[in-house]
DRENZA-520961 format. One record per residue: residue number from 1; x, y, z of N, C-alpha, C in turn; residue in one letter. Coordinates in steps of 0.1 Angstrom, whole numbers, plus 2048, in hexadecimal, padded with zeros to 3 digits. Layout:
N
NODE   nr   nx   ny   nz  cax  cay  caz   cx   cy   cz  rest
NODE  NUM    X    Y    Z    X    Y    Z    X    Y    Z     a
...
END
This chain:
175
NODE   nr   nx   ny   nz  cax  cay  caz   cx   cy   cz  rest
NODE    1  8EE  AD4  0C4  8EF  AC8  0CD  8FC  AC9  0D4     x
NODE    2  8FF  AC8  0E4  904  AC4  0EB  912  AB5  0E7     x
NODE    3  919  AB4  0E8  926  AAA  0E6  924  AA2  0F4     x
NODE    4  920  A9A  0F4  921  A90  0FE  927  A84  102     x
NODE    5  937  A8B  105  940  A83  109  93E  A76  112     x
NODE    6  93F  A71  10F  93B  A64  11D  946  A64  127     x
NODE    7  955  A6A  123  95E  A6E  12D  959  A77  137     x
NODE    8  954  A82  132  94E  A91  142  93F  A8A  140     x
NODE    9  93B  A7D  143  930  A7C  148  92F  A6F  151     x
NODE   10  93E  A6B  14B  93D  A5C  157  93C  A5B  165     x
NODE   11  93D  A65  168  93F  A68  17E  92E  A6C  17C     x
NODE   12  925  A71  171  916  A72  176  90E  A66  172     x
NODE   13  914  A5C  16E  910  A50  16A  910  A47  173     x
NODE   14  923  A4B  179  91D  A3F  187  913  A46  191     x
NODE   15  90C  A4B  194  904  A51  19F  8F8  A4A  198     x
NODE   16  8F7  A45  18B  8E9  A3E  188  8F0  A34  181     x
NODE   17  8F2  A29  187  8F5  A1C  17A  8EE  A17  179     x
NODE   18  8E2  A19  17B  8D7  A0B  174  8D3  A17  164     x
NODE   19  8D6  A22  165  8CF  A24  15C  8D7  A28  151     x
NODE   20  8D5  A2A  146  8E0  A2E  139  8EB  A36  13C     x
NODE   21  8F2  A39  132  8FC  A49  136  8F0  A54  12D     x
NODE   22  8E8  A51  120  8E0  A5B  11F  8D9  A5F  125     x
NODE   23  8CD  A56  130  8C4  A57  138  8C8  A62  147     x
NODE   24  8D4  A5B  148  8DF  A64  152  8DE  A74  151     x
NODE   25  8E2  A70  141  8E5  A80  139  8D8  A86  13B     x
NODE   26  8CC  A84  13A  8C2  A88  138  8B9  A91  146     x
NODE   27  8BC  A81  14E  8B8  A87  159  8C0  A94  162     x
NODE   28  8C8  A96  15B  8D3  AA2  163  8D3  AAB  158     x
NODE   29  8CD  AA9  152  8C6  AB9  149  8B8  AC0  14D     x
NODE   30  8B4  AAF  14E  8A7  AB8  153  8A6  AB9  162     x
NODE   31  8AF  AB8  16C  8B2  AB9  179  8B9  AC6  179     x
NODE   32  8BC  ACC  16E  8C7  AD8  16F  8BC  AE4  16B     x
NODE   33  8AF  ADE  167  8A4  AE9  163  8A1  AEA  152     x
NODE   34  8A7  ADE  149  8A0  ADF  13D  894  AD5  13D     x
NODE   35  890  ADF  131  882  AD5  12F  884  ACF  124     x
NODE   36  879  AC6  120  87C  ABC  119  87E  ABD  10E     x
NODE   37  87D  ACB  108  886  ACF  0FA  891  AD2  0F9     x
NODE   38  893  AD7  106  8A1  ADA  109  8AA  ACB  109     x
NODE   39  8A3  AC3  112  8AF  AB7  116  8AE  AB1  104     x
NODE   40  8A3  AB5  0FE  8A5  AAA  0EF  8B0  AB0  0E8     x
NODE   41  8B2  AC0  0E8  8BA  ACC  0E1  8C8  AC0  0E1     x
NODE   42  8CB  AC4  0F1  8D7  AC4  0F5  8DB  AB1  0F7     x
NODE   43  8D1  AA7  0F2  8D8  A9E  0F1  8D3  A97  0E4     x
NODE   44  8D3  A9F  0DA  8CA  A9B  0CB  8C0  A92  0C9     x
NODE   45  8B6  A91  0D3  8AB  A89  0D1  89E  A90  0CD     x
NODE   46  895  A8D  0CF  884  A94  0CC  880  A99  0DA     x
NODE   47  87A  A9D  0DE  873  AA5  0E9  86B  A97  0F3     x
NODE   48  865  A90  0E7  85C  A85  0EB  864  A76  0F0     x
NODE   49  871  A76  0E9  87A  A6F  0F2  881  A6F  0FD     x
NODE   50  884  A7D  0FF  88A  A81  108  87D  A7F  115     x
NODE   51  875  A81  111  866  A83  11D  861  A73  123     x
NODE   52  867  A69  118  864  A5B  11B  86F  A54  120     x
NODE   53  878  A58  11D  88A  A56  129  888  A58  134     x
NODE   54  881  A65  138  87E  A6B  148  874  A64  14C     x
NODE   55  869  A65  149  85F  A5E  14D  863  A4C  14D     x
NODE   56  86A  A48  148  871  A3A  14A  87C  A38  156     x
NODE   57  882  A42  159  888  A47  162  880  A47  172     x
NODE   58  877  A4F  16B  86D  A54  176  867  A45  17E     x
NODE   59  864  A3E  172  860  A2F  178  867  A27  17C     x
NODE   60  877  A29  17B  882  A1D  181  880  A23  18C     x
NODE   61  881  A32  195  883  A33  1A1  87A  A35  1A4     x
NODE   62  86A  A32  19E  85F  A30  1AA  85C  A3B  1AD     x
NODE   63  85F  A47  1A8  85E  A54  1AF  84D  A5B  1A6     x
NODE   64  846  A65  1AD  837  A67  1A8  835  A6A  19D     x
NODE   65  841  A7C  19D  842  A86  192  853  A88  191     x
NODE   66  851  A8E  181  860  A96  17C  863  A9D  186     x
NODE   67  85C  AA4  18E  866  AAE  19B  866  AA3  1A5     x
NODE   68  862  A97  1A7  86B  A90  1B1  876  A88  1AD     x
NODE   69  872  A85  19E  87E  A83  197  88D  A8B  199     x
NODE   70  88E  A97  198  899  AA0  19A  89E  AA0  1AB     x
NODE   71  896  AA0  1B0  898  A9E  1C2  89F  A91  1BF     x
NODE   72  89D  A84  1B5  8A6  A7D  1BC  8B3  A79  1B5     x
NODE   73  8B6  A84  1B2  8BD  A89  1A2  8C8  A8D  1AB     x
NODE   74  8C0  A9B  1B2  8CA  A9F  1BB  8CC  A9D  1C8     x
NODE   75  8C5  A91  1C9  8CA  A8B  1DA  8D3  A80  1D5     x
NODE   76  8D6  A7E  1CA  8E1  A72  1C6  8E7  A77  1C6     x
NODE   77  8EC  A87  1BF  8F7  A8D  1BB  8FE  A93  1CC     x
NODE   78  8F6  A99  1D5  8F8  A9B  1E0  902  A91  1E7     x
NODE   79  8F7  A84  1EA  901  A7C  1F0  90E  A7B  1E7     x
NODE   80  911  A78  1DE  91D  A73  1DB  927  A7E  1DF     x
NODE   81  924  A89  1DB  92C  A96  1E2  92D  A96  1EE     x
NODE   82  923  A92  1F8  924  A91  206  92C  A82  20C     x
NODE   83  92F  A7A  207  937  A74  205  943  A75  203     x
NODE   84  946  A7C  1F7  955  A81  1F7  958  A88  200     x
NODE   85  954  A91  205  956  A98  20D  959  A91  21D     x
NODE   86  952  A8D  21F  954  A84  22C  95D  A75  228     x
NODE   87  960  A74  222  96A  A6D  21C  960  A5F  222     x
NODE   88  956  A5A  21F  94A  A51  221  94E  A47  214     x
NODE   89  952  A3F  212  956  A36  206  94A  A31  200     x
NODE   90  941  A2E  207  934  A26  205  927  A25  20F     x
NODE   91  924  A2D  209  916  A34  20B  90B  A2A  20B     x
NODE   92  90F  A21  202  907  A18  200  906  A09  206     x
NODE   93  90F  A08  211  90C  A04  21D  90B  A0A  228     x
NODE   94  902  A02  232  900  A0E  23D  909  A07  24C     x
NODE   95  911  9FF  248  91C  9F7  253  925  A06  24F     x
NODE   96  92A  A05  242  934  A11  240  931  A21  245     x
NODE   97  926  A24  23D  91F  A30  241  91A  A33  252     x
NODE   98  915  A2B  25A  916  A28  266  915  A36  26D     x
NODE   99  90B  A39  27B  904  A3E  281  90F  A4C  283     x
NODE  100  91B  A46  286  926  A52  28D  92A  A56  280     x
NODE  101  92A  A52  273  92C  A5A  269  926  A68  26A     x
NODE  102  918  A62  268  90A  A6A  265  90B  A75  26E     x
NODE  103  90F  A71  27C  90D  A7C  286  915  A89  281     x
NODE  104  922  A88  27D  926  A8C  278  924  A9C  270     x
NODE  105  915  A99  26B  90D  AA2  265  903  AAC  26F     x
NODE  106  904  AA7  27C  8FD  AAF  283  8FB  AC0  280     x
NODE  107  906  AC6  281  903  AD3  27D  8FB  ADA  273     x
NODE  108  8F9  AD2  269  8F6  AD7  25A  8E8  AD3  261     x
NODE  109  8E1  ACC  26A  8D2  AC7  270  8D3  ACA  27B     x
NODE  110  8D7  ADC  281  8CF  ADC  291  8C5  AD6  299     x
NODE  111  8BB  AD8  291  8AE  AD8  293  8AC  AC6  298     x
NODE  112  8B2  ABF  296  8B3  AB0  296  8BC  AAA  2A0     x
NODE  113  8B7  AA1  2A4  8BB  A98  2B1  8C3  A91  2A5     x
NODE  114  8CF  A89  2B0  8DB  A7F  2AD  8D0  A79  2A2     x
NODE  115  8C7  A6F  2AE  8BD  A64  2A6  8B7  A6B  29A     x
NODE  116  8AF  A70  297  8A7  A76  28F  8B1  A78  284     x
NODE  117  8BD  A7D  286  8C6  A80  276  8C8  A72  274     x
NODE  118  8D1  A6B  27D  8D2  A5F  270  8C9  A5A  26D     x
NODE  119  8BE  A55  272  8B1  A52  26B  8AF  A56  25E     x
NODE  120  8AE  A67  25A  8A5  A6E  251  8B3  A6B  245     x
NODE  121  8C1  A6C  24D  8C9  A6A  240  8CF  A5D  23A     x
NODE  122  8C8  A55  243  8C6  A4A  23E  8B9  A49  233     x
NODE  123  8B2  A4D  239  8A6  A48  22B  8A7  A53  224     x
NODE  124  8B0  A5D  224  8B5  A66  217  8BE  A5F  214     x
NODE  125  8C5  A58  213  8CE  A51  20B  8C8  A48  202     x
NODE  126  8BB  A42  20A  8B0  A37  201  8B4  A2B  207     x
NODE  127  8B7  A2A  214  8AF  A1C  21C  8A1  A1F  21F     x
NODE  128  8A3  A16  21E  893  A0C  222  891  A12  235     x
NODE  129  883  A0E  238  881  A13  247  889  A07  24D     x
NODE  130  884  9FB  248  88E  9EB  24B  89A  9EC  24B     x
NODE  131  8A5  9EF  243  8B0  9EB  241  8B9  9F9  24F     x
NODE  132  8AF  A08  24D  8B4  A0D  259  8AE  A0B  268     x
NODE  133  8A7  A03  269  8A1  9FE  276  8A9  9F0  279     x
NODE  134  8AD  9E7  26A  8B4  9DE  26F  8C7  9E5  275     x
NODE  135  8CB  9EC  26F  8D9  9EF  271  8D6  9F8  27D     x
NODE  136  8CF  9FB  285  8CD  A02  28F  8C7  9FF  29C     x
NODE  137  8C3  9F1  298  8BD  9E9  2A4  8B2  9EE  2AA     x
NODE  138  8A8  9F4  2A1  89A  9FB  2A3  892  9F5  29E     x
NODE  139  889  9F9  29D  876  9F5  297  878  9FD  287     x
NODE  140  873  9F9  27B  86E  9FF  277  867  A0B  276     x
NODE  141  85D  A08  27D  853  A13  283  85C  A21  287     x
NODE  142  865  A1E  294  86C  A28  299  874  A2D  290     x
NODE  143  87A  A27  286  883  A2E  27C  878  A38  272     x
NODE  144  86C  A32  270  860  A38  267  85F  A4A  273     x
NODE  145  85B  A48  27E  857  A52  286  862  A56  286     x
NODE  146  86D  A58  288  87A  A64  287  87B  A65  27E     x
NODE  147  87A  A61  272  876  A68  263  86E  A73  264     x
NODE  148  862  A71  267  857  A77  264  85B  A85  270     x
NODE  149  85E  A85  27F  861  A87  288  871  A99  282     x
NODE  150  878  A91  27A  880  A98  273  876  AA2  267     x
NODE  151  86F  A99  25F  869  AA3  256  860  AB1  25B     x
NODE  152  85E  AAD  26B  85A  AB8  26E  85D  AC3  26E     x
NODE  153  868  ABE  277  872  AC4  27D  878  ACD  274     x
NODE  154  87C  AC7  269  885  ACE  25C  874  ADA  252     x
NODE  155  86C  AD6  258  85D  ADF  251  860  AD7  23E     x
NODE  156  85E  ACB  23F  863  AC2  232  853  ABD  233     x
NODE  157  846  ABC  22A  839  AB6  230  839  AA7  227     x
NODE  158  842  AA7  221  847  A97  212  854  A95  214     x
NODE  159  854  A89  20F  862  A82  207  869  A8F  205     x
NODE  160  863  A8F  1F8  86D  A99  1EE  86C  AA8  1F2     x
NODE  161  869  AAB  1FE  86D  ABA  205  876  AB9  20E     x
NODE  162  876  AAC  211  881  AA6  21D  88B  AA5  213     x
NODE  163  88D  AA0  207  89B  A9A  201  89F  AAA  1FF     x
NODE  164  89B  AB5  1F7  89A  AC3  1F5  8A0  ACA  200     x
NODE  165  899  AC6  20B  8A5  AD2  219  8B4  AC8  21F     x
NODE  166  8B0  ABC  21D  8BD  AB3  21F  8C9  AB8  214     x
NODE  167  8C2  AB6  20B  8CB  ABA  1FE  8D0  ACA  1FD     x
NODE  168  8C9  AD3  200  8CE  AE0  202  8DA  AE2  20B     x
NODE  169  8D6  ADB  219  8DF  ADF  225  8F0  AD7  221     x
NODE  170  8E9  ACC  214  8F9  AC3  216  8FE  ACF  20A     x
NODE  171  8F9  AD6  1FC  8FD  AE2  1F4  904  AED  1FE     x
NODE  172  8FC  AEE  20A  903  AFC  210  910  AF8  21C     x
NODE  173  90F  AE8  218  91D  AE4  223  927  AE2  216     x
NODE  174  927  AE0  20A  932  ADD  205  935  AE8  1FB     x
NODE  175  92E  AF5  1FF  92F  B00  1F8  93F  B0A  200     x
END
């Protein structure tokens, strides 16, 4: 069994506070590629608990399957990095985070118009189409179509193949 300090796990706990520090723990084992005997190994539970944590998990963020589960595993972990990095305090307003931030990122998204990035990295962060149509003074709709408009573009055909190439380009910017 694994020693699981709650000190070297408190910075992956805030990236999820609704959910435990073991659930935390869990989901970042099996976002790192163990399976569920592995995450039980390495945090001394049963196989079958460890599988009812994730799948509990799986159900607080609404997400289909365990591999969209890890996409949003590592689109949390992402932003917070991309955050530091751009020295972004709060991500989790979009007054702060704000359009000329975002642009910001252009280069890591050739392929993508001004419009279309913040859009797509907006609803990669997990706004709503509303909350980035309202801070942007658009339609719904039009925030929906430069999403979709970007997932083309990026050859993303889902959600979670769009979070996957967002999330790669922000690994090969802070690499």
């Amino acid at each position: 069994m694994a020693a699981e300090d709650p000190i070297v796990y408190a910075q992956l706990c805030k990236l999820f506070p609704a959910l435990t520090p073991k659930q935390a723990l869990n989901l970042c084992y099996y976002s790192l590629g163990s399976n569920y005997e592995g995450v039980s190994s390495l945090t001394d539970s049963t196989p079958a608990a460890s599988k009812k944590s994730l799948e509990s998990i799986q159900k607080y963020f609404d997400v289909r399957s365990l591999t969209d589960l890890k996409s949003e595993f590592w689109a949390r972990f992402f932003t917070h990095q991309i955050n530091k990095k751009y020295s972004w305090t709060d991500a989790h307003s979009l007054k702060v985070l704000g359009a000329d931030n975002v642009s910001s990122l252009l280069p890591l998204f050739p392929e993508l118009t001004r419009d279309l990035l913040i859009n797509t990295i907006f609803h990669y962060f997990g706004y709503s189409m509303n909350d980035i149509a309202l801070s942007r003074g658009i339609s719904a709709t039009h925030a929906e179509i430069s999403v979709h408009e970007a997932m083309s573009a990026l050859g993303a055909g889902s959600d979670q193949l769009l979070r996957t190439v967002i999330s790669s380009r922000f690994m090969g910017d802070l690499c």
